[in-house]
Residue frames as qw, qx, qy, qz and C-alpha x, y, z in Angstrom:
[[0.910, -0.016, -0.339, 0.237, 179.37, 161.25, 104.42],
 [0.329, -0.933, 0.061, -0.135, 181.41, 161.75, 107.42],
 [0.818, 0.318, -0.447, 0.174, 184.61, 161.74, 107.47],
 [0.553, -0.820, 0.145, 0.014, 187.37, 161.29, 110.99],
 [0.350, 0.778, -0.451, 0.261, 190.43, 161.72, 111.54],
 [0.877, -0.447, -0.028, 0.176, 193.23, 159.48, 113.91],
 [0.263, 0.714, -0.613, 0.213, 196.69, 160.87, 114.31],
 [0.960, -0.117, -0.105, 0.231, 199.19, 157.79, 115.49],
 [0.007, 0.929, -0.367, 0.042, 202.51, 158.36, 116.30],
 [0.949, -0.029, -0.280, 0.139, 205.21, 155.80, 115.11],
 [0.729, -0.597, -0.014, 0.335, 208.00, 154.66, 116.85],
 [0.647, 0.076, 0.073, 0.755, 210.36, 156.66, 115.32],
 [0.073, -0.416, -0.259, 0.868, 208.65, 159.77, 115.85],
 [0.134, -0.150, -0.371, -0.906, 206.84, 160.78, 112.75],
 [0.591, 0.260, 0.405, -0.647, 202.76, 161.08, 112.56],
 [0.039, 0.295, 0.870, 0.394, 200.68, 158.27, 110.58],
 [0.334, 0.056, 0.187, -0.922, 197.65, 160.30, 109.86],
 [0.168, 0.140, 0.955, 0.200, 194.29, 157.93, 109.41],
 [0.444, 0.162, 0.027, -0.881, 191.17, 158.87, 108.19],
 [0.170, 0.313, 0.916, -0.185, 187.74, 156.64, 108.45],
 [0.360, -0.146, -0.340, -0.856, 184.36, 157.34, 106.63],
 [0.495, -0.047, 0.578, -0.647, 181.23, 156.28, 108.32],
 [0.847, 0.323, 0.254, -0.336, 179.30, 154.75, 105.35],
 [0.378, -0.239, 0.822, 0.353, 181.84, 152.10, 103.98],
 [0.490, 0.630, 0.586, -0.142, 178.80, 151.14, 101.66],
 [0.120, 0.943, 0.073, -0.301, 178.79, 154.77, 100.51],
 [0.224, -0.665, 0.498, 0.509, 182.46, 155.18, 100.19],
 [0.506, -0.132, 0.750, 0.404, 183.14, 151.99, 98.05],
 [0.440, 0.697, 0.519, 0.226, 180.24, 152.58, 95.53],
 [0.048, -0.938, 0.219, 0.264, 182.17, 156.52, 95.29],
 [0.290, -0.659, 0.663, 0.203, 184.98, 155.11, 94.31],
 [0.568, 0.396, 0.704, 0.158, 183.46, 152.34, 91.76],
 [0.398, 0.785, 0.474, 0.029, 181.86, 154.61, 90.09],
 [0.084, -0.921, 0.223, 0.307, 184.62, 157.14, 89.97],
 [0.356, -0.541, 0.689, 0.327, 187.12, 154.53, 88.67],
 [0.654, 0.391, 0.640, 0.101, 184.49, 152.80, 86.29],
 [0.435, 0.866, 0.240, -0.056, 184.25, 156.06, 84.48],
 [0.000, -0.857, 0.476, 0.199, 188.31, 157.37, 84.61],
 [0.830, -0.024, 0.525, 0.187, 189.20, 153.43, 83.64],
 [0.770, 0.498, 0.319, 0.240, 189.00, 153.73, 79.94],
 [0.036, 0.941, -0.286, 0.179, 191.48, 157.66, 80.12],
 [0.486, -0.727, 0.483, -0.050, 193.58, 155.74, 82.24],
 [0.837, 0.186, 0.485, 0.172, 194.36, 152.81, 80.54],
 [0.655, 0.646, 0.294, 0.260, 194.89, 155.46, 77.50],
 [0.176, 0.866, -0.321, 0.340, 197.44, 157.38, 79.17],
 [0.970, -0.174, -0.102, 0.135, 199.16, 154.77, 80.66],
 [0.733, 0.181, -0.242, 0.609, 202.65, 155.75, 79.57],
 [0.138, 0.637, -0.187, 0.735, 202.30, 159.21, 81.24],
 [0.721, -0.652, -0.019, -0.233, 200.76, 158.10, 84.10],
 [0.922, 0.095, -0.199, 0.318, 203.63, 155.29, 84.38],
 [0.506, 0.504, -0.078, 0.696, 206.13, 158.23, 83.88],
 [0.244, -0.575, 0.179, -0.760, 204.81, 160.76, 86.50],
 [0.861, -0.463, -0.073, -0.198, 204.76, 157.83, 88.90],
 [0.629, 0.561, -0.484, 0.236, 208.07, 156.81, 88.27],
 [0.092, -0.542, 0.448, -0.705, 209.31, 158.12, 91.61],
 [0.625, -0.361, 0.392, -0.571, 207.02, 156.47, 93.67],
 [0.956, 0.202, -0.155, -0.146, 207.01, 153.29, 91.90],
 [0.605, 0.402, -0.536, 0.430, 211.13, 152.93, 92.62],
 [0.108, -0.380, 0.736, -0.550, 210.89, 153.68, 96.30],
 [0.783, -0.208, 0.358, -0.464, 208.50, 150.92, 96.52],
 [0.929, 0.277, -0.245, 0.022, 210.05, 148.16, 94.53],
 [0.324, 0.445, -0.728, 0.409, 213.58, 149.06, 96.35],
 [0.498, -0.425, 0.508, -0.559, 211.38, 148.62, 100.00],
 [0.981, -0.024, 0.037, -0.190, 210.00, 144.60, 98.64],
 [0.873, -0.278, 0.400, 0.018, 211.98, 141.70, 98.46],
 [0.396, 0.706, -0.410, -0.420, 214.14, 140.57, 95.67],
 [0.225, -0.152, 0.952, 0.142, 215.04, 137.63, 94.03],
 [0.453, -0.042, -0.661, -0.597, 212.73, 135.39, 92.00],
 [0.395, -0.158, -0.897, 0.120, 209.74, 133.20, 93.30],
 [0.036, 0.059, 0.428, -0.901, 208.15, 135.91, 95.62],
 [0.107, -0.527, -0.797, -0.275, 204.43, 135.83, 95.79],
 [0.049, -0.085, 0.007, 0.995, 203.35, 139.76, 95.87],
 [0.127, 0.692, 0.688, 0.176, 200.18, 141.10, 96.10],
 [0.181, 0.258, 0.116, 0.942, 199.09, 144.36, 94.37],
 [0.012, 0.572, 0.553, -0.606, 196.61, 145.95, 97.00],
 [0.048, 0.854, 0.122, -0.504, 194.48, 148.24, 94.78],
 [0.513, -0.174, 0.486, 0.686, 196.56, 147.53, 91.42],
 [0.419, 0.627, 0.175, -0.633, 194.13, 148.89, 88.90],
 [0.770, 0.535, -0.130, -0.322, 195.82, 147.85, 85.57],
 [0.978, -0.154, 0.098, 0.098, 198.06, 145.85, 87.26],
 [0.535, 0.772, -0.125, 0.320, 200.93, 147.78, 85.53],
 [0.481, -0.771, 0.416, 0.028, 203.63, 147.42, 88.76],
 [0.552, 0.558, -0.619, 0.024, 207.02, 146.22, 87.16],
 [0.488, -0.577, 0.534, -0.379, 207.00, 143.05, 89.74],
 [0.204, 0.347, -0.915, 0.009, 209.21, 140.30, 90.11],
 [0.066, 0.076, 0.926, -0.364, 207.81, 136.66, 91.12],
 [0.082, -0.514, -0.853, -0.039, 204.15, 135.39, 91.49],
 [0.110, 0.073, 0.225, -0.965, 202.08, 138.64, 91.47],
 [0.163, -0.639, -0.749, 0.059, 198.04, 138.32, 92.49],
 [0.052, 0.013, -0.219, 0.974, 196.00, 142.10, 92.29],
 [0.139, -0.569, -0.785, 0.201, 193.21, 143.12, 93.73],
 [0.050, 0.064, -0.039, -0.996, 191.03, 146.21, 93.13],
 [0.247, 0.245, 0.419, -0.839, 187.70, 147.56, 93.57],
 [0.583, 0.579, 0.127, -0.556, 186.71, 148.30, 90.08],
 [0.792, 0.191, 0.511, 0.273, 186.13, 145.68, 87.64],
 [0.538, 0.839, -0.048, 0.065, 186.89, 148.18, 84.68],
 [0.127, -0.816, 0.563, 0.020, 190.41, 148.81, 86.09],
 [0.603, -0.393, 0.665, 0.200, 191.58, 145.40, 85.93],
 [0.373, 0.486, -0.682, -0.400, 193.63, 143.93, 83.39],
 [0.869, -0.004, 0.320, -0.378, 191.69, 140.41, 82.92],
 [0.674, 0.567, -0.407, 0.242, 194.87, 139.09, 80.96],
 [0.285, 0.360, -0.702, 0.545, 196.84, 138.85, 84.25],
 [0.436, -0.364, -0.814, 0.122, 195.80, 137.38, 87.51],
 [0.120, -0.361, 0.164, -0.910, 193.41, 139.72, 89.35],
 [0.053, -0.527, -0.813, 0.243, 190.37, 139.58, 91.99],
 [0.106, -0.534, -0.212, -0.812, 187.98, 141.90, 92.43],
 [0.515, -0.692, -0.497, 0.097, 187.52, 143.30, 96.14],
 [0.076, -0.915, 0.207, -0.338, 188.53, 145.61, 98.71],
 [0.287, 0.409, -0.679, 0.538, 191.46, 145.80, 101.00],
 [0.648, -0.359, 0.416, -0.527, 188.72, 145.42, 104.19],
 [0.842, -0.077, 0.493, -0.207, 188.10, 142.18, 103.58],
 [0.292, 0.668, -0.590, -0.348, 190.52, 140.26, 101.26],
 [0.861, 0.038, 0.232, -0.450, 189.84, 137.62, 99.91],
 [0.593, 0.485, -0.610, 0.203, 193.01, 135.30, 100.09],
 [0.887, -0.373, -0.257, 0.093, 194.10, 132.99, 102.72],
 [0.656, -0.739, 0.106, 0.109, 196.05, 133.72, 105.95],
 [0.354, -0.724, 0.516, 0.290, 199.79, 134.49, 105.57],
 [0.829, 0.262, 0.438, 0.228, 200.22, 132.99, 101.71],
 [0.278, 0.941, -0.115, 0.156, 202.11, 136.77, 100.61],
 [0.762, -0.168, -0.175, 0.601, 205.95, 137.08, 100.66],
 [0.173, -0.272, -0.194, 0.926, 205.01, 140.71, 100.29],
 [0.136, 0.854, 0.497, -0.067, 202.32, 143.30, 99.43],
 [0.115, -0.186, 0.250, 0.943, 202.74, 146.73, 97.70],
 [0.164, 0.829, 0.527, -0.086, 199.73, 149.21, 97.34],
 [0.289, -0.085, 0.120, 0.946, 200.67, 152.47, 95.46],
 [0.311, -0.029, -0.027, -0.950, 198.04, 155.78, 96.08],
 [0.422, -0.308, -0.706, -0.478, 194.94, 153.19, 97.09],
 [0.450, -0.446, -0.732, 0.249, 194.92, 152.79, 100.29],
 [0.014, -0.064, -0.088, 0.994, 194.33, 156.47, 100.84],
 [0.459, -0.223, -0.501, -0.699, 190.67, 155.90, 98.66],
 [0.510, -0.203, -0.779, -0.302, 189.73, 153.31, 101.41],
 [0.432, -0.734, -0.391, -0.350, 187.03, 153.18, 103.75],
 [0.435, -0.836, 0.250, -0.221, 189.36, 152.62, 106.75],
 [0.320, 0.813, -0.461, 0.154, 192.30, 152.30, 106.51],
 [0.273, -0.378, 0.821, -0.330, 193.51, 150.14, 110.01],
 [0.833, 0.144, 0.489, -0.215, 191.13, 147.58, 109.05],
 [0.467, 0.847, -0.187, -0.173, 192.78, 147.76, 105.88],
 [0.174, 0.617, -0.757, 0.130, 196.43, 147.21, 107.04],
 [0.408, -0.499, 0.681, -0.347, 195.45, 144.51, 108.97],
 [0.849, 0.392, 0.294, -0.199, 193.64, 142.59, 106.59],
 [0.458, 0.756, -0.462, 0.070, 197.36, 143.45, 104.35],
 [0.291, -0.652, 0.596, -0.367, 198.95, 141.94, 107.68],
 [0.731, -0.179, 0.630, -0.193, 197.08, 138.83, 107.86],
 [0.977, 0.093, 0.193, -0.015, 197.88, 137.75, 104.53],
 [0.205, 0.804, -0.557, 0.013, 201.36, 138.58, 105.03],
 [0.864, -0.302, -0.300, 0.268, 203.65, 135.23, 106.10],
 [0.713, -0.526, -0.114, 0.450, 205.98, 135.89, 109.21],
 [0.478, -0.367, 0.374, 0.705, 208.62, 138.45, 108.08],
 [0.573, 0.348, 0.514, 0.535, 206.99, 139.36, 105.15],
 [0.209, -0.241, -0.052, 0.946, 207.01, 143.28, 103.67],
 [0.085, 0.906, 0.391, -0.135, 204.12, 145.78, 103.54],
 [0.346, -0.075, 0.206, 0.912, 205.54, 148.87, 100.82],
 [0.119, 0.780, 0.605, -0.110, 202.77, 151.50, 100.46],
 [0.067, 0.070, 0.105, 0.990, 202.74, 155.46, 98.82],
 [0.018, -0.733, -0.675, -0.087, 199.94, 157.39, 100.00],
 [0.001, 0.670, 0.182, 0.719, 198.95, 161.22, 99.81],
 [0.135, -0.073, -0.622, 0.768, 198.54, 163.20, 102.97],
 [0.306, 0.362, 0.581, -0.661, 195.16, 164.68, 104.26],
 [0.356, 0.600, 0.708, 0.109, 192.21, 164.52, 101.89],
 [0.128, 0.904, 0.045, -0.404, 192.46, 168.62, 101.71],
 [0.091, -0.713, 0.569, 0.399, 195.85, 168.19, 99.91],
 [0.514, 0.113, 0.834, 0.167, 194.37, 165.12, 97.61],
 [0.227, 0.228, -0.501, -0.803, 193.81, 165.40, 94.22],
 [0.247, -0.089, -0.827, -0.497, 192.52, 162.88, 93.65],
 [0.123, 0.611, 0.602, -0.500, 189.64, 163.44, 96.63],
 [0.127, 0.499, 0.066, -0.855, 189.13, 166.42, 94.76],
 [0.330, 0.107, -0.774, -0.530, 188.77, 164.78, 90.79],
 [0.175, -0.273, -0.944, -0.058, 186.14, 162.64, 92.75]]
């Protein structure tokens, strides 16, 4: 599987690195199968995970909205386990990961399967790194953002410097 590389530059100067696989197919069923089998560990180390996220989890909850009533979607949520306020709707890959006790879908960020600008925000923590491509990705986050609404994400940097690339 092949992977490329896009460097961006935003408008404030830093670099958004992106990275694309060729065989979307390929990728997603990688990445099923990787999460079908680390589901049932995860789930059982929950609180440490939780903990050793901590960090990343607080600079995304300060970046969303606040207040009650928000309708939030968890890009990628796995056990759904984001402390979030208001109407929350997640969406992940692998059925094993979801918590079927709270409101989930099963799909991918490419093609999401929710209607046109019905989010008052979105929050993806470490997924969108896993996926096939990424810009097709955000934009598909974009379109079911309404007007004004916020996009908070944590991803890893190059795939060399990814654990989790590597655990897979």
């Amino acid at each position: 599987m092949k992977m490329h590389r896009e460097e961006r530059t935003l408008i404030d100067g830093r670099k958004l690195l992106l990275y694309r696989f060729d065989d979307s197919e390929e990728a997603e069923g990688r990445q099923r199968k990787f999460w079908a089998i680390a589901a049932p560990s995860w789930e059982a180390r929950s609180v440490q995970v939780e903990e050793w996220l901590k960090p990343i989890t607080d600079a995304l909850l300060c970046a969303l909205p606040e207040g009650t009533g928000a309708r939030v979607l968890d890009a990628g949520c796995g056990r759904c386990t984001l402390p979030l306020d208001g109407e929350v709707v997640g969406i992940d890959l692998a059925q094993e990961m979801l918590d079927t006790e709270k409101r989930v879908v099963r799909g991918t960020c490419h093609s999401l399967p929710l209607r046109t600008a019905s989010f008052d925000a979105a929050v993806s923590r470490l997924a969108l790194m896993l996926v096939h491509d990424p810009g097709v990705a955000l934009r598909e986050l974009a379109r079911v953002l309404k007007p004004g609404g916020r996009l908070a994400f944590a991803v890893w940097g190059p795939p060399e410097l990814n654990g989790w690339r590597v655990a897979e």
